[in-house]
N, C-alpha and C positions, 0 to 999 in steps of 0.2 A: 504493500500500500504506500509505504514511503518512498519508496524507487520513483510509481508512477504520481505521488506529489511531487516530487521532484524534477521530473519530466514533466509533470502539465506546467510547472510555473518557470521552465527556463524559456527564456527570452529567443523568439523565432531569430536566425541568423537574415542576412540579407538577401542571401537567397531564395530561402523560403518564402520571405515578405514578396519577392517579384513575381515568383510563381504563384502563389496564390492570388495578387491584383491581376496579373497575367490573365489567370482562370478564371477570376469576376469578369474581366471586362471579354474573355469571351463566351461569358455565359449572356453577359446583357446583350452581347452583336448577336448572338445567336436568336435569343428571346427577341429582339428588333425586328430579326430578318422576317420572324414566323409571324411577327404580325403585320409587318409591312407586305409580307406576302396574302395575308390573309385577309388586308385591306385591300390591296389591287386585287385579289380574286371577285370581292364583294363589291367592287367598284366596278368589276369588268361584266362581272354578272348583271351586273345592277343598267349598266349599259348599250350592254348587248340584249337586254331583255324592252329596254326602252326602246331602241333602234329598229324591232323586229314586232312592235304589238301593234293593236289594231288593224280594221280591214284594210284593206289595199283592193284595187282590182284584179277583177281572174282574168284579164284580157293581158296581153304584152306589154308593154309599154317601151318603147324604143327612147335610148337618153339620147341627148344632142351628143354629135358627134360620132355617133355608133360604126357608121361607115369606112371612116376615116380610121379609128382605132382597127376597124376588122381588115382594113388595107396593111394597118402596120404589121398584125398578127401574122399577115399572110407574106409580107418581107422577111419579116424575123425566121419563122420558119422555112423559108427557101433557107435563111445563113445557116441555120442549123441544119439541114440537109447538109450544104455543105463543105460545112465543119465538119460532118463524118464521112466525104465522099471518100471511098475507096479507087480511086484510077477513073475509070467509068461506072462502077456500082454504086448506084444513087439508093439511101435508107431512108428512109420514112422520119417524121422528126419525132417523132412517140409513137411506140408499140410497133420498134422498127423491126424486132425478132418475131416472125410465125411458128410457130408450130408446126403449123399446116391450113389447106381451104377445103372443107368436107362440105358436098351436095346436102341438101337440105330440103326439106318438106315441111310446110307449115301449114295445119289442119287448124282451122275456124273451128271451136265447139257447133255441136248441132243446136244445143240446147242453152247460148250466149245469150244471154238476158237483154232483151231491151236497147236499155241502157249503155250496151259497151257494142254496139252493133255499129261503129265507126270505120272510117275511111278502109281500109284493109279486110278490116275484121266485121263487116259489111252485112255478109253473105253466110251466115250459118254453114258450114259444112263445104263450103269451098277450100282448095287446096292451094299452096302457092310455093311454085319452084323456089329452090335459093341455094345462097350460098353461105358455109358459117366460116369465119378467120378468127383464130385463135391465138393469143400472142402471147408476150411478156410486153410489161409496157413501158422500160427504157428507152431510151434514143439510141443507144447505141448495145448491139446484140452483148449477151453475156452469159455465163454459166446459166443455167435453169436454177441450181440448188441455190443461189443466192437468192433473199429477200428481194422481192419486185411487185410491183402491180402486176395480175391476170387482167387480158379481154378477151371480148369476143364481139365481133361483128358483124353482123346477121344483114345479107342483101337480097330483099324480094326481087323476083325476075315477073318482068311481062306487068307490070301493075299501071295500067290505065289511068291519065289523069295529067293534070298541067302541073311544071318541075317548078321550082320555083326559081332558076335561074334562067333568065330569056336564052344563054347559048346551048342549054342541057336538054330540048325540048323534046330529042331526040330519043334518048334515056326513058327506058318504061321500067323506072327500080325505082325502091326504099330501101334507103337503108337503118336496123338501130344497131346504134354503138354502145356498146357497156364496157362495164368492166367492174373490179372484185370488192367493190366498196357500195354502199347507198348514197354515199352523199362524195361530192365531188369536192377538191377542196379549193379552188377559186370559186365567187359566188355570180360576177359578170364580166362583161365584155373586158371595161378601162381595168380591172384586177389582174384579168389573162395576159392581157394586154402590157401591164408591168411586170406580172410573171413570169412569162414565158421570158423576155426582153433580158434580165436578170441573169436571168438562167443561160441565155447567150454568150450574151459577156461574160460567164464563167463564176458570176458573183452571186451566189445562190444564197446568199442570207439576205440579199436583199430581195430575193422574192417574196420572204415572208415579213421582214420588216424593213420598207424601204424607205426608213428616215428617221428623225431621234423625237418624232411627236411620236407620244404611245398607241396614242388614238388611228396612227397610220398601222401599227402593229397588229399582225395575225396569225396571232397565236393557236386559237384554235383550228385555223385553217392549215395549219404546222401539224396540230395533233393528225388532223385527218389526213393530211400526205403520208405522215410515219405509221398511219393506221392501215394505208392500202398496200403499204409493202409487207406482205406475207411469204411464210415458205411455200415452195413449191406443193403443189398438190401431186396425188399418185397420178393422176389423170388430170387432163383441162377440160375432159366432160364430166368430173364431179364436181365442179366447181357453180357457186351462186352466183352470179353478173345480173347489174343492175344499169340502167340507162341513164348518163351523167344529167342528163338535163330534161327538165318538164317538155311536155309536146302536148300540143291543141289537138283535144278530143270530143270534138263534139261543142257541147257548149262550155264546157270545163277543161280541164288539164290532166295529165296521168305523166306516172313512169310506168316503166316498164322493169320487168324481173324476170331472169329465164333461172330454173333451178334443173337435175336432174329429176327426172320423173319415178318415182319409185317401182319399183315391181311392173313394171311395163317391157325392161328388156330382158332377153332371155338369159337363162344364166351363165354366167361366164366372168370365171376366176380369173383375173390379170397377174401372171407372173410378178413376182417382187423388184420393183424398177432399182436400176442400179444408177443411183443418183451421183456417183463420182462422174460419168459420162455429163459433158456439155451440154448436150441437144437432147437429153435424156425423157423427156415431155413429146420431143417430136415421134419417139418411138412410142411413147404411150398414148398418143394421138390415133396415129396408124395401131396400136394392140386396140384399145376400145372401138375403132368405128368398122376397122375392115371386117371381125367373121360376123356382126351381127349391125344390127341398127338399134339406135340409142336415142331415146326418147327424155326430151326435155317438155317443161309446161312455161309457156310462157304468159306471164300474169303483168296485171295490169294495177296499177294504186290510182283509183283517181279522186280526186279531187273538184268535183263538179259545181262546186257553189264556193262563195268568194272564200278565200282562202286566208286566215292570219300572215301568211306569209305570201310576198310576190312571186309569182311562178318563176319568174327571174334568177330567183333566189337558187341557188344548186347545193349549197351546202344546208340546205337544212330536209330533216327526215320526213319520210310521209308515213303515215301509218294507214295501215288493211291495206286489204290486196284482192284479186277476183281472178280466178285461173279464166284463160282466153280459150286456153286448147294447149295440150303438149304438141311439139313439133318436131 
């Protein structure tokens, strides 16, 4: 007991005294940071909940300048073309690696409600030729087993009707584009449009924050890039692909969602893919479709009455969904 009286009452060295102010002061930065983080969350929340309420219209609404920005888009992406051109091998500026392009059949429900009986999907029980493109969605091709976005790109053949491009008039196709996310992470045009630009120049933080107002910061549009990069799947026909952006259906708006269809193909164990191999997806492209046919459902979210958020909008979720028909 005397010892440790002894001990509690000898006088801390200098040492001691630094280390332990040392350890207050970064016990209080620590305590700072978590509420200064927990205030910018509640502020960002508080923000972003403001920015994003009340009705809006369910019709388009095109911003000034729209044209122009979609002119730039479409110069940037020729640079980035290329920036990757190999000699004469021109790559695509996103979702430049395929897998492959597998023939396609898309069956209209016989029994399609009403309600979703739109442009395409018209005709109850009509069929429609196509095409499906399956990809990784980097700009520049690369191993399979690394983390990437999945797509897939579905092109109706023979589809009657005025293009919306006066030189395309020629063209009887639709196409949807998806890919392995619901929500996209730019939300318009002027965002792509700094985005993509960014990402040219090689400066890729400034895609997500391109300046030192916070308010210009998008962060949770970061989350959702870092959220579409997944591993590889066994197959890119098990995979869920959702359509980046709302499309006019009718008097309302929809995306679109293709999943595998359950219990509709016939049975067939896929060998264990040997994921060290590069292109190792493009083999299991060709194992899933070639000895049998592979049935997806392609569904529909819509949104038919004014919607809290602007169809505009891509980063935010839709909820329910209405099978159309597997295809």
């Amino acid at each position: 007991m005397n010892q440790r009286l002894m001990f509690a009452g000898r006088p801390l060295g200098a040492a001691a005294r630094l280390w332990l102010r040392l350890g207050r002061w970064l016990g209080y930065l620590l305590l700072g940071l978590i509420v200064l983080g927990l205030v910018g969350w509640a502020a960002s929340f508080a923000w972003y909940a403001w920015k994003f309420s009340g009705p809006v219209s369910a019709q388009e609404q095109v911003p000034p300048g729209e044209a122009a920005m979609t002119q730039s888009i479409i110069q940037t992406a020729i640079r980035i073309v290329d920036q990757h051109r190999e000699n004469t091998r021109y790559l695509r500026d996103a979702h430049a690696k395929a897998h492959g392009c597998v023939q396609a059949k898309v069956q209209v429900a016989a029994d399609l409600p009403a309600a979703l009986r739109q442009g395409v999907f018209s005709e109850p029980g009509k069929t429609w030729d196509g095409w499906m493109r399956l990809s990784n969605g980097n700009a520049y091709p690369q191993f399979d087993s690394l983390q990437d976005a999945r797509g897939m790109a579905l092109k109706l053949l023979q589809v009657p009707g005025t293009q919306l491009l006066a030189s395309q008039q020629a063209r009887q196709e639709q196409d949807f584009v998806m890919f392995n996310h619901p929500n996209f992470f730019v939300s318009d045009v002027a965002e792509y449009q700094q985005n993509i630009a960014a990402q040219a120049d090689g400066k890729k933080v400034l895609a997500f924050f391109p300046g030192w107002d916070p308010r210009q910061w998008q962060l949770r549009h970061l989350l959702i890039a870092f959220s579409t990069l997944s591993d590889a799947p066994d197959s890119p026909a098990q995979g869920t692909y959702y359509s980046v952006s709302p499309y006019k259906f009718g008097s309302g708006n929809a995306k679109f969602r293709v999943t595998p269809e359950a219990g509709t193909c016939p049975a067939y164990t896929l060998p264990k893919p040997n994921r060290d191999l590069p292109n190792f997806l493009r083999g299991r492209c060709t194992s899933s479709f070639r000895p049998t046919a592979c049935r997806c459902a392609l569904r529909c979210r819509c949104n038919c009455r004014t919607p809290a958020v602007t169809c505009r909008w891509k980063t935010q979720a839709w909820s329910g969904s209405r099978a159309i028909h597997p295809s």
